[in-house]
Structure formats: structure tokens, C-alpha cells
C-alpha positions as CSV (number, residue, x, y, z in Angstrom):
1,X,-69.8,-219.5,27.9
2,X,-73.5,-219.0,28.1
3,X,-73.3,-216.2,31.7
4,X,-76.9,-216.0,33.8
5,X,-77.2,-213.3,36.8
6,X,-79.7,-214.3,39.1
7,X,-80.5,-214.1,42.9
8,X,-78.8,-217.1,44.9
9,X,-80.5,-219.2,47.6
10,X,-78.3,-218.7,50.9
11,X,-77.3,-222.3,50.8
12,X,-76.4,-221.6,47.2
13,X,-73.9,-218.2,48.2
14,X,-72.9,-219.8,51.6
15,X,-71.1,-222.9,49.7
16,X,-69.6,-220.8,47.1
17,X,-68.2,-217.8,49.6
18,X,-66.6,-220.5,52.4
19,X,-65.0,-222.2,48.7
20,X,-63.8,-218.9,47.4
21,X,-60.4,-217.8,47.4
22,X,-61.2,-213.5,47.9
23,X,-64.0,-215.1,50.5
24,X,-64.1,-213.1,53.4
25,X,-66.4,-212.9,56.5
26,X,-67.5,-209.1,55.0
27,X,-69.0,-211.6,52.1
28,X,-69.9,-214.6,54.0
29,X,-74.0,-215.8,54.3
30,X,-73.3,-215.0,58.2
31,X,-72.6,-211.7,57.5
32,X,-75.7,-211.4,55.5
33,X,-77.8,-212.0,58.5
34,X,-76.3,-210.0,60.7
35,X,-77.6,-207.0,58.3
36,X,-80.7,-207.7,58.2
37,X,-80.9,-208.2,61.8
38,X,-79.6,-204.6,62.5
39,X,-82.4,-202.9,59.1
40,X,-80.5,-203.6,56.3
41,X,-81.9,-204.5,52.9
42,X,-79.6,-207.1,51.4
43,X,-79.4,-209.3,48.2
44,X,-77.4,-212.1,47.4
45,X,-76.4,-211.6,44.6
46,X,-74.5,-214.6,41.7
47,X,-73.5,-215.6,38.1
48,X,-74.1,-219.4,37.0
49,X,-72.3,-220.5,34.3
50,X,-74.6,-224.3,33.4
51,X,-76.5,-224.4,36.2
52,X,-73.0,-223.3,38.6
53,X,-72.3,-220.8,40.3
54,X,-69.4,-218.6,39.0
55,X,-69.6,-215.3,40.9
56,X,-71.6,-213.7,43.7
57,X,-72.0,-210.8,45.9
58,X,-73.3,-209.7,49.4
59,X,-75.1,-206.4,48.2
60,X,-76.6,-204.1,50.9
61,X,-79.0,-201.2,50.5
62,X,-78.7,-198.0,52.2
63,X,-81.1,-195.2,51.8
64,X,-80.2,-191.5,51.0
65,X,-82.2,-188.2,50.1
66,X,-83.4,-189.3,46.0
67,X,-82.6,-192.7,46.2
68,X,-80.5,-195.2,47.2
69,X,-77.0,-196.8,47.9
70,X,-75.8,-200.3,46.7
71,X,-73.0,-201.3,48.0
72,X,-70.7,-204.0,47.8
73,X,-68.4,-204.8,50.8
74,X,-64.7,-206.6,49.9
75,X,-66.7,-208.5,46.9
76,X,-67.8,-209.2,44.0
77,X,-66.2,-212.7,44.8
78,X,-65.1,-214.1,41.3
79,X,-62.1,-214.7,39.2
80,X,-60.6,-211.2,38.6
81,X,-58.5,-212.4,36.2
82,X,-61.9,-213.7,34.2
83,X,-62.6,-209.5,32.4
84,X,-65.5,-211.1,30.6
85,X,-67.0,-212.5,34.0
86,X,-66.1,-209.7,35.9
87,X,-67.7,-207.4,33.1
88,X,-70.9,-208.9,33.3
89,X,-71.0,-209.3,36.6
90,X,-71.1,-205.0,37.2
91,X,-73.0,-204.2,34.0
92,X,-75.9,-206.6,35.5
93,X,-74.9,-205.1,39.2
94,X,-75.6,-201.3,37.1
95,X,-78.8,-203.0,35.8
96,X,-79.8,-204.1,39.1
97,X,-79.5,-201.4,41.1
98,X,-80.9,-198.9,38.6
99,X,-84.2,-201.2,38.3
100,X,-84.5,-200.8,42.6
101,X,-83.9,-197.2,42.8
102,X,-80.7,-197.2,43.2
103,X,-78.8,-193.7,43.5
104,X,-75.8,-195.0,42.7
105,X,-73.5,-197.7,43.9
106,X,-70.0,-198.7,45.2
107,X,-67.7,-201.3,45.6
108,X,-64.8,-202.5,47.6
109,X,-63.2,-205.4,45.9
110,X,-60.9,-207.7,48.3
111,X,-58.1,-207.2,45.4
112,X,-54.7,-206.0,46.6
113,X,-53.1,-203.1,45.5
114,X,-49.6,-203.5,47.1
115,X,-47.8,-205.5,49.8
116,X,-45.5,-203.6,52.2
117,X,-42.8,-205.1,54.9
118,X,-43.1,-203.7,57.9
119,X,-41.4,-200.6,56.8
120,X,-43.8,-199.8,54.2
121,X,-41.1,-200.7,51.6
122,X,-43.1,-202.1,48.4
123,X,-42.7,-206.2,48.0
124,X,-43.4,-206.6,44.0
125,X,-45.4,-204.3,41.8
126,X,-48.5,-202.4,42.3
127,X,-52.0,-203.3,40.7
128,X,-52.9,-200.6,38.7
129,X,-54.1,-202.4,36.4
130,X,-57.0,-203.8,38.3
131,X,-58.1,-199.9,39.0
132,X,-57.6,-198.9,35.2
133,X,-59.6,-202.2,34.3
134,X,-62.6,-201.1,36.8
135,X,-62.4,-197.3,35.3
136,X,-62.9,-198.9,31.9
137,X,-66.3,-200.5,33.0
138,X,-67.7,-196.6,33.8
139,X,-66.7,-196.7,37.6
140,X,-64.6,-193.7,39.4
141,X,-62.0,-194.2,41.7
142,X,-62.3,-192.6,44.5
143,X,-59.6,-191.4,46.6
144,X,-57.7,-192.9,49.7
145,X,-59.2,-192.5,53.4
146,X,-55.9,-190.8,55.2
147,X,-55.4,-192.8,58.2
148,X,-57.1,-195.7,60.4
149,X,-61.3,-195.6,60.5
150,X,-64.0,-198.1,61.9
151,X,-66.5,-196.7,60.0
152,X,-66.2,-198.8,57.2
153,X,-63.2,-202.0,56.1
154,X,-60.2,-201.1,56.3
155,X,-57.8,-199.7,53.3
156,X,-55.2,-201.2,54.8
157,X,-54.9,-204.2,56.9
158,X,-51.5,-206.1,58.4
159,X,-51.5,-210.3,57.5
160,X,-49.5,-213.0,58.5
161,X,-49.1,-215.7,56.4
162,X,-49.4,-219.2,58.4
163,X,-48.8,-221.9,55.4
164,X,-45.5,-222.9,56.9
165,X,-46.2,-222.7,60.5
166,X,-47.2,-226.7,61.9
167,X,-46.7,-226.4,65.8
168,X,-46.7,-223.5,68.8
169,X,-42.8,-224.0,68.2
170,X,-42.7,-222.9,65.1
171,X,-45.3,-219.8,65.6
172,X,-43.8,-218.6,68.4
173,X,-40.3,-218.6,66.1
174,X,-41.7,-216.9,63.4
175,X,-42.6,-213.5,65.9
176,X,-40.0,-210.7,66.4
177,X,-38.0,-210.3,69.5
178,X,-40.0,-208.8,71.4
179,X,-42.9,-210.6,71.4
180,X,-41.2,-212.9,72.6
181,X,-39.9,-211.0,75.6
182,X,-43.6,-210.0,76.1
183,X,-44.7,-213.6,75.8
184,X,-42.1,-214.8,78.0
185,X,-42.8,-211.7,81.2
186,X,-46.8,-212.0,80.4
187,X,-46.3,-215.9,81.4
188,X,-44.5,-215.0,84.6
189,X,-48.2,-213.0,85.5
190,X,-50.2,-216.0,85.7
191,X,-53.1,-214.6,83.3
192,X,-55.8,-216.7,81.8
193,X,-57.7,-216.8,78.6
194,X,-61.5,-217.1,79.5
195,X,-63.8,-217.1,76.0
196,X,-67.1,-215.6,76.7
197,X,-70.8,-216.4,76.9
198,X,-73.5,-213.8,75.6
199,X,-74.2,-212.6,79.3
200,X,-70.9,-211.2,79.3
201,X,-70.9,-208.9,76.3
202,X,-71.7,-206.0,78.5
203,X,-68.6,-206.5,80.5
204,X,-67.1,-206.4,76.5
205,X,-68.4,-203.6,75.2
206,X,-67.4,-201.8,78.1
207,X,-63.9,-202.7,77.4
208,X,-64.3,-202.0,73.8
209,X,-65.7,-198.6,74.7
210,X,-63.2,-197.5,77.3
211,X,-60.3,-198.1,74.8
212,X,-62.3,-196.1,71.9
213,X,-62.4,-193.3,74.1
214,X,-58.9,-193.0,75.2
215,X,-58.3,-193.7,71.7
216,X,-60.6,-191.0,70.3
217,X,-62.4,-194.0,67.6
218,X,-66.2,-194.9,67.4
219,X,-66.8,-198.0,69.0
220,X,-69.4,-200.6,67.9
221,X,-72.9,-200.7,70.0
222,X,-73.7,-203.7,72.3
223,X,-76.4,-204.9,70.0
224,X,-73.4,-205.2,67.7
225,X,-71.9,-207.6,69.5
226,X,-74.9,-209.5,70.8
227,X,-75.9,-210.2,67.2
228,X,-72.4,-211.2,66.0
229,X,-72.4,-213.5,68.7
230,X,-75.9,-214.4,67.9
231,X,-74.8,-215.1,64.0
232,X,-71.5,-216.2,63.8
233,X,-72.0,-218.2,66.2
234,X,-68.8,-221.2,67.0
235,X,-67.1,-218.9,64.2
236,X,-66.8,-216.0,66.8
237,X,-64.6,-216.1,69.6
238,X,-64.9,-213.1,72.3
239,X,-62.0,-213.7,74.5
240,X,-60.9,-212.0,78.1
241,X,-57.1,-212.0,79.4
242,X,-57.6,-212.2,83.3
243,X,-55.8,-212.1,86.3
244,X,-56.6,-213.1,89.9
245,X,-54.7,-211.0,92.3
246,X,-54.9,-213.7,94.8
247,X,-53.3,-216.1,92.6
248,X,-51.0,-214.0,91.3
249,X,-50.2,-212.6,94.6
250,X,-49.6,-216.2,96.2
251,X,-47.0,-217.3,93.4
252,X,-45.2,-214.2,93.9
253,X,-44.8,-215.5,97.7
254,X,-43.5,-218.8,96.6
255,X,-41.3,-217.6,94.4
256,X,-39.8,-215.4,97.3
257,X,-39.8,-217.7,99.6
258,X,-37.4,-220.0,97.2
259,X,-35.0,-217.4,96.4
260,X,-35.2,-217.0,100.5
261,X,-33.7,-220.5,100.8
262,X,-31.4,-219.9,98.5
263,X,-30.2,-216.5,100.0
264,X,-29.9,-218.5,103.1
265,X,-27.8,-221.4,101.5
266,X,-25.3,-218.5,99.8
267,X,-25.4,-216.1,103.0
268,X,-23.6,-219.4,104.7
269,X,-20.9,-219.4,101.4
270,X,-20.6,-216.1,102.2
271,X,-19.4,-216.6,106.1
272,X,-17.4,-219.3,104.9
273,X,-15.6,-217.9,102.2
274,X,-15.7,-214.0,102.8
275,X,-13.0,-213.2,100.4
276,X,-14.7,-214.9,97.5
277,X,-16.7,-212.5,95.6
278,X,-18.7,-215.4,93.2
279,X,-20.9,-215.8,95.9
280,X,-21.3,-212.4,97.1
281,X,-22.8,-211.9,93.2
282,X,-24.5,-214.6,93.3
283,X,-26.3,-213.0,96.6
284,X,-26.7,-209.9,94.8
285,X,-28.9,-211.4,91.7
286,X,-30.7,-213.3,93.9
287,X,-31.9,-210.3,96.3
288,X,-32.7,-208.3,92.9
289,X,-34.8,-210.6,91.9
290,X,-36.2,-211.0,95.3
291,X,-36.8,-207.2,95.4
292,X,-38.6,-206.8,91.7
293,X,-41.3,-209.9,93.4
294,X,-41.8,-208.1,96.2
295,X,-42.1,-204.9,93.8
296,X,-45.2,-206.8,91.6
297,X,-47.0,-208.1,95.0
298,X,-46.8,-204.3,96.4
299,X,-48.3,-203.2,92.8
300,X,-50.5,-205.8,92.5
301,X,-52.0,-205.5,96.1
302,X,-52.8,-201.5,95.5
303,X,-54.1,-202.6,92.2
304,X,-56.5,-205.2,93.9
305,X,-57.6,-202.4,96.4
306,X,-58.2,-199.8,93.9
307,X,-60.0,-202.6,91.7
308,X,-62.5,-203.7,94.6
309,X,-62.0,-207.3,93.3
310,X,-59.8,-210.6,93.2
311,X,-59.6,-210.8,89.5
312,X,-59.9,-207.7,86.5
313,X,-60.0,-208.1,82.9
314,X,-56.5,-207.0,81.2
315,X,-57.6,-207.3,77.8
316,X,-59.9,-208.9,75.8
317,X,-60.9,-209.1,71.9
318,X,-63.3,-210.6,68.8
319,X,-61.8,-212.8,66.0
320,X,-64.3,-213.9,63.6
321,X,-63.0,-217.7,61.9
322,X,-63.2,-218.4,58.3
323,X,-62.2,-220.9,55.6
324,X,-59.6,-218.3,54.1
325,X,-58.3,-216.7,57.1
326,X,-58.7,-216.0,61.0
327,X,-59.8,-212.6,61.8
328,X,-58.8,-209.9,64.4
329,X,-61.6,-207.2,64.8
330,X,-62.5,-205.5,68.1
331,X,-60.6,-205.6,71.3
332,X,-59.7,-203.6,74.3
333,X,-57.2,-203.0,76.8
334,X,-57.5,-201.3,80.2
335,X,-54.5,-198.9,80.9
336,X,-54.0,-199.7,84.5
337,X,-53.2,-203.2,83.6
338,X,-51.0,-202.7,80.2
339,X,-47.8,-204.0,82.1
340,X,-49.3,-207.7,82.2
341,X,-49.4,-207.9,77.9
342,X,-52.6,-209.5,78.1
343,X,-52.9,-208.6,74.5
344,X,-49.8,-210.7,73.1
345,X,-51.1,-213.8,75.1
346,X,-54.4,-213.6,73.3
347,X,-52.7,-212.9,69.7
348,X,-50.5,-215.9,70.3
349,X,-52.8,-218.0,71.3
350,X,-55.2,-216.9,68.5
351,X,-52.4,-217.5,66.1
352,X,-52.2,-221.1,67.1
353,X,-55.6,-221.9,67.0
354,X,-55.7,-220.6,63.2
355,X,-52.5,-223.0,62.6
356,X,-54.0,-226.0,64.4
357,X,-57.3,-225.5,62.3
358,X,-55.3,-225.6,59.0
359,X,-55.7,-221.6,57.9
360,X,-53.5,-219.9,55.9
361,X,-53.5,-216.8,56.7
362,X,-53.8,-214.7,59.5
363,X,-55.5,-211.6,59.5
364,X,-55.1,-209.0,62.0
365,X,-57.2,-205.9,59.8
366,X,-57.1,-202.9,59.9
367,X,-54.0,-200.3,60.4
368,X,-53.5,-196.6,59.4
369,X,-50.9,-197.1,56.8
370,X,-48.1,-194.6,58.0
371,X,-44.9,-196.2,58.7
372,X,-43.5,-193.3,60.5
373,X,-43.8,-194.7,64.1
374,X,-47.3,-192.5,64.5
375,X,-49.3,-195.8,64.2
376,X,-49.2,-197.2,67.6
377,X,-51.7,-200.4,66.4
378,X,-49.0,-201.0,63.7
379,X,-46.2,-201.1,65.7
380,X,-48.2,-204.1,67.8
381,X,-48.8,-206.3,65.3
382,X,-45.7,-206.0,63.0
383,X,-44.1,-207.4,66.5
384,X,-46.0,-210.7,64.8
385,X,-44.2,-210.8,61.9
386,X,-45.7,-209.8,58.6
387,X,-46.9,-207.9,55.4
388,X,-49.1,-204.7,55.0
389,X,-51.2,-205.1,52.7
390,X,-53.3,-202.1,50.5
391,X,-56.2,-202.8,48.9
392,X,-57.5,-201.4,45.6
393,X,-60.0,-198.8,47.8
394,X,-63.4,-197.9,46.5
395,X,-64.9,-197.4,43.0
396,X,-67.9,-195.7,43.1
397,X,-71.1,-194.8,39.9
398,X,-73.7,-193.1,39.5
399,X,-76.8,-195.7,38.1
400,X,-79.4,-192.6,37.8
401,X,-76.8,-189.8,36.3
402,X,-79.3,-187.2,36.4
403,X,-80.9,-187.9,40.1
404,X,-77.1,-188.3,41.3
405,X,-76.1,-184.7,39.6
406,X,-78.8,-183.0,41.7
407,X,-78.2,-185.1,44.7
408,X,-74.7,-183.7,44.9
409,X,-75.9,-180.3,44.1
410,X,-77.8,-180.6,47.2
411,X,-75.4,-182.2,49.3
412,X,-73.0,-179.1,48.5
413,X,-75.7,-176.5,48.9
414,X,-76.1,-177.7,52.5
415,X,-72.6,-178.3,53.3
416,X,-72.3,-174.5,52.7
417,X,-75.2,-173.7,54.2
């Protein structure tokens, strides 16, 4: 088959990515835009085999001392199991890059290395034989990032496959217990989802930024946000969990006032039938739960004052919609309010909205990759039910060997300087 590497119109790389079964939002024409909005040089990148395209690639440009970076982001999007295409593909990529001054390059194919359960025991075999194929084209590589970063995509990520979920029924099934015990109390709180316009990305990134801190993690900028919400458009979803103290406050009443009546109903058993201890329990579970409402209006009242407002944001998070998969990327929770589980209500109903538009998969990104219990994010979202999942990392080369010798030679000079 007669192979042609060219540039591709966006229309041209747009129908191909959304079509592709390694497509990812990292790849997508959307995601394109949003780097050249924030100064990025970008190219996209493609193979046609007569006249149709075969493989493509977001490539972005980043400039260093002596040259410059190209970079390829959970892509080349092709048929790995195609060695002639994907050959072709990186000794054109090489050629490419070495003809716009290119340094050297790298690349993070969306090609899995392992699956984990939630344990981090191994489901099936690893793909070492993807990494020994890339080595064999000239590329190095490089090791494993230790731990969680937002610097760059994530080495390991958590999914949730969705292909046999149909209704909320059946999702909410498929989670562990206790997400289902967190479900079930968060509903009792009265909290609402409330997705948000652009004028309230400030309010968002303030969230986002609180939790980095207490997390000790960069947080994106605003102008991050703005422009995702600028680009992605009806494929982003920023989403608040809220509560209204008032509201809340007022169905806690209610709810007292019932189990009031109903005191009052036993309280009369009681006089009645003083020797009969059913009723005297019965009073007992009843005034317990009467003294845990009156507990929540007593917290929530101090938590309105201290708040200086009817109704706070709990939680609140971005999920970026594709063709392959529902993404979970930023969020934030405020540590006064954790004890409402605003989170789980947004996950859940996040979940839904991927099974009701059809996806397969759910993807809830990044996570450190230690199952020891130190990796508080995993421990939320294996409470979902599903797989870790490694990818094959980064492969790096050198396109001007010479340049990139004395370019690390510097690097180390000054690192020791």
C-alpha cells in the first residue's frame, strides 16, 4: 500500500480522531485550538493511504535553549498493530521535526501497558512488546514519573467500563458499597447539581485552587478554564454541587416535626402499655433520629453564619465528552463541607449521562499508581468500580544528535552550577 504523510485540514483530522478507537480529547481538533490559543505552535499531522486518511497526530512545538520540542500527546492515532504504518508514520514524524528545527521529540502513545484491579493485581499480560517495538524504531524509553502529576497526562489513569450499563439502576449497581452509602446520606442533604456559565469560572478556579493548595498540586490558571470553556464548548461540562442552608435547614424541621407526631402517637402506647418494652424501643429510635436532625440543623446553622450566605459550593468539577469516552479532569472540594459527598453526587450523575449518551467507557484519569492506601484520589474512585490502567509512558529521540549532545551538556553544567 502506496503510504503519503502530509498535513491534514482540521475537518480532515477532526472526522478521523472523533472515528478513532485510541481517540482521545488530548488528540482531538478541539484540543488543537485550545493550544494555539494559549502560544502554542501546533501541526496536524496524517498518513493517507488512496486519498484516506490512515493515521494522524496533534503535534505541538515547544521551544528550548538550541532548538525545539515536538511532542506528541496520547497519539499517534493509528492501528498499532499496522508496524509498517506505524513505522512510517515516526520515520516521517523524525523527518519532520528535524526539517523545523526540532531538538528532539517525544511521544506518549494512548497504548496500555497493563490493567490492574483495584488492588493493583495484574489482569492479563503486560505490553512489552509495544515498548521493544518503539525502541526498534531508534526511540528511548524513558523512565516512569513516581506518583500522581498535573504537569503533563497521566501514567496511570482509573476507567470504568460502561458497555453493559443501560439505566441509573443498573449504574448505581455496578458501584461498591459505599458509594452507595454515600449516595444514599448525600441525598438526605438536599444538594443540587448547577452546570456553569463562563462568568462563573472564577468562582471555579477558586475552588480548583483551594483544593491544590491543601493538596500541595499545581493547579491550572483561569485562562485555562475560560478557553476550555471557550473551545470545547457543549463537550465541556463545569459542574457545582450546592447546598442552600435555608432549604436544607427547613427539611430538617419537617422531618422533625414528623417523627414529633410519631413520638407523640408511641408516648400514648407507652402510658397505655408501660410494661411493654416494643414501644419503649420504638421511642428510642425515633428520638435518635430526632436528635442526629437536630444535630445537622445546629451544624448547618453555624456553617451558614461562618459562610455569610444561604447557599455554598460543596464541590464542583470539569468532564470533557468524547466519542470514546467521558472524561473527569479538574475538580475541587471545600473541606468544611466534605460531610455532604457532593463529589459522589456529581460522579454519579456524570456516570449516567455517559451511559445515556451511549459511551463506553468512563474515564476518571489520572491516579498515582500505589495501591498501598497512600493514594487518597484512588481510594475515591475505585469506590466506582473499575480497572487501573498503565500506559506505555514516554519514548523520547534525539532528531539533531549532535545539537541534543550539547544541549544536555549544558543542561547538566547548570544543574551543577
Amino acid at each position: 500500500m502506496l503510504y503519503k504523510f502530509t498535513e491534514l485540514t482540521k475537518e480532515e483530522y477532526t472526522e478521523f480522531e472523533k472515528q478513532s478507537s485510541v481517540g482521545t480529547f488530548l488528540q482531538s481538533g478541539e484540543q488543537a485550538e485550545l493550544l494555539q490559543k494559549r502560544g502554542y505552535k501546533i501541526w496536524l499531522l496524517g498518513i493517507k493511504a488512496d486519498d484516506k486518511v490512515v493515521a494522524a497526530a496533534l503535534v505541538m512545538r515547544e521551544k528550548v535553549h538550541m532548538g525545539y520540542i515536538f511532542s506528541i500527546d496520547r497519539g499517534p492515532l493509528l492501528d498499532f498493530e499496522n508496524h509498517e504504518l506505524l513505522a512510517f508514520f515516526m520515520y516521517n514524524f523524525v523527518k519532520f521535526s528535524r526539517e523545523n528545527k526540532g531538538l528532539y521529540i517525544e511521544v506518549r502513545p494512548n497504548v496500555t501497558l497493563k490493567m490492574t484491579n483495584n488492588h493493583g493485581d495484574l489482569l492479563g499480560e503486560e505490553n512489552t512488546v509495544f515498548i521493544e517495538e518503539m525502541k526498534k524504531l531508534g526511540f528511548t524509553h524513558l523512565p516512569f514519573v513516581d506518583g500522581f502529576t498535573t504537569a503533563g497526562s497521566p501514567e496511570w489513569e482509573y476507567i470504568k467500563d460502561l458497555s453493559e450499563l443501560t439505566d441509573e439502576k443498573s449504574v448505581r449497581a455496578s458501584y461498591n458499597k459505599k458509594a452507595q452509602y454515600y449516595l444514599k446520606k448525600n441525598a438526605q442533604f438536599g444538594i443540587r447539581l448547577r452546570q456553569l456559565t463562563r462568568d462563573d469560572l472564577p468562582d471555579f478556579k477558586e475552588l480548583t485552587q483551594k483544593t491544590a493548595d491543601r493538596l500541595h498540586y499545581k493547579d491550572k490558571n483561569l485562562n485555562f478554564y475560560q478557553t476550555v470553556y471557550d473551545v470545547y464548548g457543549d463537550d465541556a461540562t463545569f459542574v457545582f454541587a450546592e447546598l442552600n442552608f435555608d432549604n436544607y435547614i427547613k427539611e430538617e424541621n419537617e422531618k422533625i416535626s414528623e417523627l414529633d407526631a410519631k413520638l407523640a402517637k408511641i408516648n400514648q402506647k407507652i402510658e397505655k402499655y408501660p410494661t411493654n418494652d416494643k414501644f419503649k424501643r420504638q421511642y428510642a429510635e425515633f428520638d435518635d433520629q430526632k436528635n442526629q436532625h437536630s444535630k445537622r440543623i445546629l451544624k448547618a446553622e453555624q456553617q451558614k453564619e461562618a459562610a455569610g450566605k444561604s447557599t455554598v459550593v460543596v464541590a464542583g468539577a470539569l468532564f470533557i465528552q468524547q466519542p470514546q469516552e467521558m472524561n473527569y479532569l479538574y475538580s475541587g472540594t471545600y473541606e468544611e463541607y466534605m460531610d455532604y459527598y457532593g463529589p459522589y453526587q456529581i460522579q454519579d450523575v456524570m456516570i449516567n449521562k455517559a451511559v445515556q449518551a451511549r459511551l463506553k467507557r468512563y474515564n476518571f484519569y489520572g491516579i498515582a499508581g500505589k495501591f498501598d492506601g497512600s493514594d487518597g484520589v484512588l481510594g475515591f474512585k475505585t469506590t466506582f468500580e473499575g480497572q487501573a490502567r498503565q500506559l506505555v509512558g514516554n519514548f523520547m529521540m534525539p532528531v539533531n544528535p549532535f545539537k541534543y549532545g550539547v544541549y544536555r551538556l549544558l543542561k547538566k553544567m547548570m544543574s551543577r552550577a
